[in-house]
C-alpha positions in Angstrom: -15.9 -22.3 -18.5 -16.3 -18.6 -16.7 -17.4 -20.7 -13.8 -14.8 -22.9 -13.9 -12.4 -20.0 -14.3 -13.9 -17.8 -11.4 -14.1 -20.4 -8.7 -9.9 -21.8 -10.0 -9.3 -17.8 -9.8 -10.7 -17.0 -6.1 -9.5 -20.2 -5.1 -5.8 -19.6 -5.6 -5.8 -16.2 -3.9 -7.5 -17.5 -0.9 -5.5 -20.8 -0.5 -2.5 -18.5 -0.7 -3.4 -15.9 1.3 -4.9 -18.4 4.0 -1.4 -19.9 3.5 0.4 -17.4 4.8 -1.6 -17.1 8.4 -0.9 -21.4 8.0 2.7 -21.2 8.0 4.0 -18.4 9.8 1.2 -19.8 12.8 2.9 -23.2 12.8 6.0 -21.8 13.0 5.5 -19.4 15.8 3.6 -23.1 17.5 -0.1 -21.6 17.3 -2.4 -24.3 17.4 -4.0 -24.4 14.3 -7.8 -25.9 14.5 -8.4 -26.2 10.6 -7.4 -24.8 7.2 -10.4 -24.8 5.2 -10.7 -24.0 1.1 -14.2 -22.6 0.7 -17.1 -22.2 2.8 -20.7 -24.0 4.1 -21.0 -27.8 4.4 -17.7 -29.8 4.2 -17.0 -31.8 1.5 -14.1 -33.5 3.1 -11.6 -33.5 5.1 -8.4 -34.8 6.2 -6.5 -34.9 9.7 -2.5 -33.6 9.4 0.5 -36.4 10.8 -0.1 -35.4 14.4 -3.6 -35.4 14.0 -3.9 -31.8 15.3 -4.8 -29.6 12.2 -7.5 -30.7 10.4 -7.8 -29.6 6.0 -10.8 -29.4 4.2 -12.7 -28.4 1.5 -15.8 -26.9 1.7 -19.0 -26.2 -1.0 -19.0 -22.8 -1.5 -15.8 -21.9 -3.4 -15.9 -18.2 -2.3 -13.7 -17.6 0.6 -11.5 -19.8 3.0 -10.2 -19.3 6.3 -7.4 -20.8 8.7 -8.7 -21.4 12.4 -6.2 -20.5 15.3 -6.2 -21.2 18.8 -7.1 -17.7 20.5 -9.7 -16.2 18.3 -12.9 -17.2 20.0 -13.2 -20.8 19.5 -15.3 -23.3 22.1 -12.0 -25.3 22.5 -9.9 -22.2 23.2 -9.5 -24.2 27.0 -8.8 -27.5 26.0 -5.2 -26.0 24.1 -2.0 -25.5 26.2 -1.8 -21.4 27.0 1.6 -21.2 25.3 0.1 -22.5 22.0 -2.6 -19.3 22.0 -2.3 -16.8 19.8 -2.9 -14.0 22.3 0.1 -15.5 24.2 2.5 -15.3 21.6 5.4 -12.6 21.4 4.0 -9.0 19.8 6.1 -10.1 16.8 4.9 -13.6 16.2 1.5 -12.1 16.3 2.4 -9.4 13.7 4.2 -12.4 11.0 0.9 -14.4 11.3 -1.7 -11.6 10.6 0.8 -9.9 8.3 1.6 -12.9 5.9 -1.5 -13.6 4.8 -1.8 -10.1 3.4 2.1 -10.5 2.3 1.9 -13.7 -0.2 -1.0 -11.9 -1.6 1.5 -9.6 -2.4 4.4 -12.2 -3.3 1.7 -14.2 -5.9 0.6 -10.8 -7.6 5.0 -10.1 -8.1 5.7 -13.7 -9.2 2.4 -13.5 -11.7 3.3 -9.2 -12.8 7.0 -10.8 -13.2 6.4 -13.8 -15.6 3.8 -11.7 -17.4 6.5 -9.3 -18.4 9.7 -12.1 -18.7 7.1 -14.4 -21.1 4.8 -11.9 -22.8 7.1 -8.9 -22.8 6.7 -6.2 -20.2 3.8 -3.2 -21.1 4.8 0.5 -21.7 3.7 1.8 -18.4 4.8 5.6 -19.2 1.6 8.0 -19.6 2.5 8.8 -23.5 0.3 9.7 -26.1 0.2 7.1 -29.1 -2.5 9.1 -30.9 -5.7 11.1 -30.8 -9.0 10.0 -32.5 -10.0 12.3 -35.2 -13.6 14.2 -34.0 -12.8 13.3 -30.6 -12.8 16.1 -27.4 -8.8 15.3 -26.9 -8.4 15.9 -31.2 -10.1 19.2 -30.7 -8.3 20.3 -28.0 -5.2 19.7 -29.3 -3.8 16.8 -27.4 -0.7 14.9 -30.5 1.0 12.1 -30.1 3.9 11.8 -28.3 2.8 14.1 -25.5 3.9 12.8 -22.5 1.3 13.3 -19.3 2.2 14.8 -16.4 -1.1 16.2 -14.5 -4.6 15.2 -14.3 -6.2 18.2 -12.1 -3.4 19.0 -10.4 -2.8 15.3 -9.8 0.9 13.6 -10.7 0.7 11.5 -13.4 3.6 8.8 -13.8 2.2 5.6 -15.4 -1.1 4.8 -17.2 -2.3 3.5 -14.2 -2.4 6.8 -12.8 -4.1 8.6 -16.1 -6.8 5.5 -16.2 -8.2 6.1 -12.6 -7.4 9.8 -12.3 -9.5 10.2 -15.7 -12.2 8.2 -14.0 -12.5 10.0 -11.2 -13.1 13.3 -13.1 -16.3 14.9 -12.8 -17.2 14.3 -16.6 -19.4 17.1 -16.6 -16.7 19.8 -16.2 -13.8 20.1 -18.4 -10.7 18.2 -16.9 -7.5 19.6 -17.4 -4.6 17.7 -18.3 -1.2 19.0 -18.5 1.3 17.6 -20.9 4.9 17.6 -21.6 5.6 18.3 -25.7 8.9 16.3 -27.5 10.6 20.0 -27.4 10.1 20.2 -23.6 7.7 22.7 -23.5 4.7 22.0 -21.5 0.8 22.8 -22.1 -2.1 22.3 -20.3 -5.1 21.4 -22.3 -9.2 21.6 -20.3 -11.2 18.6 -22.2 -14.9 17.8 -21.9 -15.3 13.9 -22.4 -18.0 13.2 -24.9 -20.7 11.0 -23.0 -22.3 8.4 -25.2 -24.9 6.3 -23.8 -25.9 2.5 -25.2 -28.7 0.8 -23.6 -28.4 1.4 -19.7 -24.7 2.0 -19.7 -23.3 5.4 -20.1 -19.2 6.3 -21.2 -17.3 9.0 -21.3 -15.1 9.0 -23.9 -11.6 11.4 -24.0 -10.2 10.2 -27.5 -7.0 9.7 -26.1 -4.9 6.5 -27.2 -1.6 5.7 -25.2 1.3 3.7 -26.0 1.1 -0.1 -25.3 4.4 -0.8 -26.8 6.5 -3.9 -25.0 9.6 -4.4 -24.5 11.1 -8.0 -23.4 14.2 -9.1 -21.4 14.8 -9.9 -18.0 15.4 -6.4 -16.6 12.3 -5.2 -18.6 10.8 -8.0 -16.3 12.0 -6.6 -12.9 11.3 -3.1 -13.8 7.6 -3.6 -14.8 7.4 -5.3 -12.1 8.4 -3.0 -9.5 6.7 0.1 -10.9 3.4 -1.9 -11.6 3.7 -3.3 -8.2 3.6 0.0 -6.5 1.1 1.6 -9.2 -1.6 -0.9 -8.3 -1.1 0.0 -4.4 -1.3 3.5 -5.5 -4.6 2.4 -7.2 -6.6 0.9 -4.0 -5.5 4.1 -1.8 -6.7 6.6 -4.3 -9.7 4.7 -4.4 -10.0 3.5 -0.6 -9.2 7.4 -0.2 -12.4 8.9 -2.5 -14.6 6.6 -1.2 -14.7 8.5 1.9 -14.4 12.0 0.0 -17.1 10.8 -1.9 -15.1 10.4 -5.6 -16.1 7.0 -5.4 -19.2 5.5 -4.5 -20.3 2.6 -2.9 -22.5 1.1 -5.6 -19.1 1.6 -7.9 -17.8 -1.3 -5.6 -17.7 -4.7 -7.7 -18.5 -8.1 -5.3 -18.1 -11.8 -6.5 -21.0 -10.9 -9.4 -19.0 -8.1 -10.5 -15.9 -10.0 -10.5 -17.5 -13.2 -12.5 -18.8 -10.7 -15.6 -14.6 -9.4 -15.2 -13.3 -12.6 -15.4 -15.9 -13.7 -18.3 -14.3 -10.0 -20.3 -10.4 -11.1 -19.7 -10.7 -14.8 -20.5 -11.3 -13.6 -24.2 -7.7 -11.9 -24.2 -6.0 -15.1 -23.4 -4.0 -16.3 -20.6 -1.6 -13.0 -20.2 -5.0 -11.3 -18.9 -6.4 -14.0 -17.1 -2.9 -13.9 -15.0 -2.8 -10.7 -14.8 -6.5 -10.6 -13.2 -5.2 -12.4 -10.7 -2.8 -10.6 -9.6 -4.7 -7.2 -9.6 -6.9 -9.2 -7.4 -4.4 -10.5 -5.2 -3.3 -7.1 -4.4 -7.0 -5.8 -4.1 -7.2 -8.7 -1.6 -4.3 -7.9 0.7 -4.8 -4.3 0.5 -8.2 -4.5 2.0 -6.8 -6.7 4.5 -4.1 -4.8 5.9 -6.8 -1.9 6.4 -6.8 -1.2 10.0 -11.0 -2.5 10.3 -12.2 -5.0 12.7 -12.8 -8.8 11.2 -9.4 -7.6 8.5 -6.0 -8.4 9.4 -5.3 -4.8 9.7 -7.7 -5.0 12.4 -5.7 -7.2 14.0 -2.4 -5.4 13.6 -4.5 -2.4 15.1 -4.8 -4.2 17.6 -1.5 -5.4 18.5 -0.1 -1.9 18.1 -2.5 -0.5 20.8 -1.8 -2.8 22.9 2.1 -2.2 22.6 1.3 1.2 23.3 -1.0 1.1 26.3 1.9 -1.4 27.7 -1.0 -4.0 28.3 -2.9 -6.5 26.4 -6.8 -6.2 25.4 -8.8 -8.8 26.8 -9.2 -11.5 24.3 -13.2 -11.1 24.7 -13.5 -7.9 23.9 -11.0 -7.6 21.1 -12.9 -10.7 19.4 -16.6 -9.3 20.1 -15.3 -6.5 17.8 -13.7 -8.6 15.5 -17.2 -10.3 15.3 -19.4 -7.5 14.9 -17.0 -5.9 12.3 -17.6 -9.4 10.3 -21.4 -8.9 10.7 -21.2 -5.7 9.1 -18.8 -6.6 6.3 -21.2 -9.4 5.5 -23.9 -7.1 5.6 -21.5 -4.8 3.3 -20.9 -7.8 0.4 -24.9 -8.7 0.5 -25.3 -5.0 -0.7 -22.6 -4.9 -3.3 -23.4 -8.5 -4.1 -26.9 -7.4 -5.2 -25.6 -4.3 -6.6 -23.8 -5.9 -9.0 -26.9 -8.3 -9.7 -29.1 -5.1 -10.5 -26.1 -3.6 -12.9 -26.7 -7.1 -14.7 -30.2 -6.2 -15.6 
């Protein structure tokens, strides 16, 4: 059933991201060659009504892609120039490699919005609901109701922020998190997680509980929404942004493994989680995509923009030998977090 539920999972985000480079390349007229579900052997297929596009399905349900006239392919010469992607207006260019990205974005804010409109929408304000007895943040101090404004010297604004900024801390030094009290005073409080270790995996834990209180309606909706929107951007870039400080590592990176033993853990909360999942995944998807690395879309839109600014196009060779090599190395990137993730199981 995990299986099931994995493949149905990464199946929907990449149908909808490859989608979006679909329909915005039909309507700018770029020949598209195929839109393909999966990848490997084909499993079948299907020509469109004018017989140009062809649709399949392919064996392995982990990835996708949408073939267009201009990006390297061996019948690049047989397609009219004006139907080239290279040969398209700056802007037409910009829709296709942006939209893919972009209803990522549009399927994670229908999903965030009907999670809040049906199962209420979650507190997302950093409060204190309680402190566990015995625990570091107890000791310290730390009561309920204190609402959390700083996690060393970082803003705090949503639980979001106080889940990956806690995460981030070195555990082995105190971190300090300031606080605003019910009578507006403020305090600052330095808190050494307690690290427990069962079996191979080791926690830190804080003792902290915070408020998960819902609240329903149709403007509760639009507001969780929004602010959980921009929280889990926030997210990725804090993230993207230690992994080159070093905060976060590369063997902290989850791949397809890591993502199965996730989507095993939410399926037990029911389908709330399960949508939710995938929208925290769609976002993860066109976030990395939009990065400005060769083989992404951002790559692409790199691209583009140097080529507005140099008043000159690249030579389609050379901008798609980079494109290529960038995909070599983030193949060679997933085989290393792939087997990462296979060690962590063991």
């Amino acid at each position: 059933m995990t299986l099931l539920l994995f493949v149905v999972i990464l199946g929907v985000i990449i149908c909808i991201h490859e989608l979006g480079h679909f329909l915005f390349a039909k309507l700018a007229g770029i020949y598209v060659y195929e839109y393909s579900i999966g990848m490997g052997p084909k499993l079948f297929q299907w020509k469109g009504k004018n017989g140009e596009t062809t649709y399949s399905l392919r064996l392995i349900p982990i990835g996708g892609f949408c073939s267009l006239a201009g990006e390297g392919n061996d019948d690049d010469a047989k397609i009219p120039k004006d139907r080239l992607l290279q040969n398209k207006t700056a802007w037409q260019r910009f829709l296709t490699m942006f939209f893919g990205p972009g209803f990522n974005f549009i399927l994670a804010v229908l999903l965030l919005f009907m999670i809040g409109l049906i199962w209420g929408s979650p507190n997302y304000k950093p409060i204190v609901a309680d402190t566990t007895e015995g625990t570091p943040a107890y000791q310290a101090g730390l009561e309920k109701g204190d609402y959390i404004t700083k996690i060393n010297e970082h803003n705090i604004s949503t639980l979001d922020d106080v889940s990956i900024y806690l995460t981030l801390s070195d555990h082995e030094k105190p971190t300090v998190i300031e606080v605003k009290k019910a009578d507006g005073t403020k305090e600052a409080y330095r808190i050494t997680p307690e690290k427990k270790k069962e079996g191979k995996e080791t926690t830190y834990v804080y003792g902290i509980a915070l408020d998960n209180t819902r609240e329903y309606g149709v403007l509760s909706a639009v507001k969780y929404t929004g602010v959980k929107t921009v929280s889990l951007f926030k997210q990725m870039g804090v993230t993207i942004s230690n992994l080159f400080t070093g905060g976060v590592k590369l063997s902290q990176l989850s791949g397809p493994v890591g993502i199965y033993s996730i989507v095993g853990e939410q399926s037990k909360g029911g389908l709330a989680n399960i949508l939710y999942l995938v929208a925290f995944l769609s976002i993860n998807v066109g976030f990395l995509n939009l990065l400005p690395i060769p083989a992404f879309d951002g790559g692409r839109i790199l691209f583009l923009i140097i080529e507005k600014i140099k008043g000159s196009p690249i030579k389609p060779e050379t901008e798609n030998t980079i494109h290529n090599i960038g995909f070599f190395l983030l193949i060679a990137l997933m085989i290393y977090i792939t087997f990462n993730d296979i060690f962590k199981l063991f």
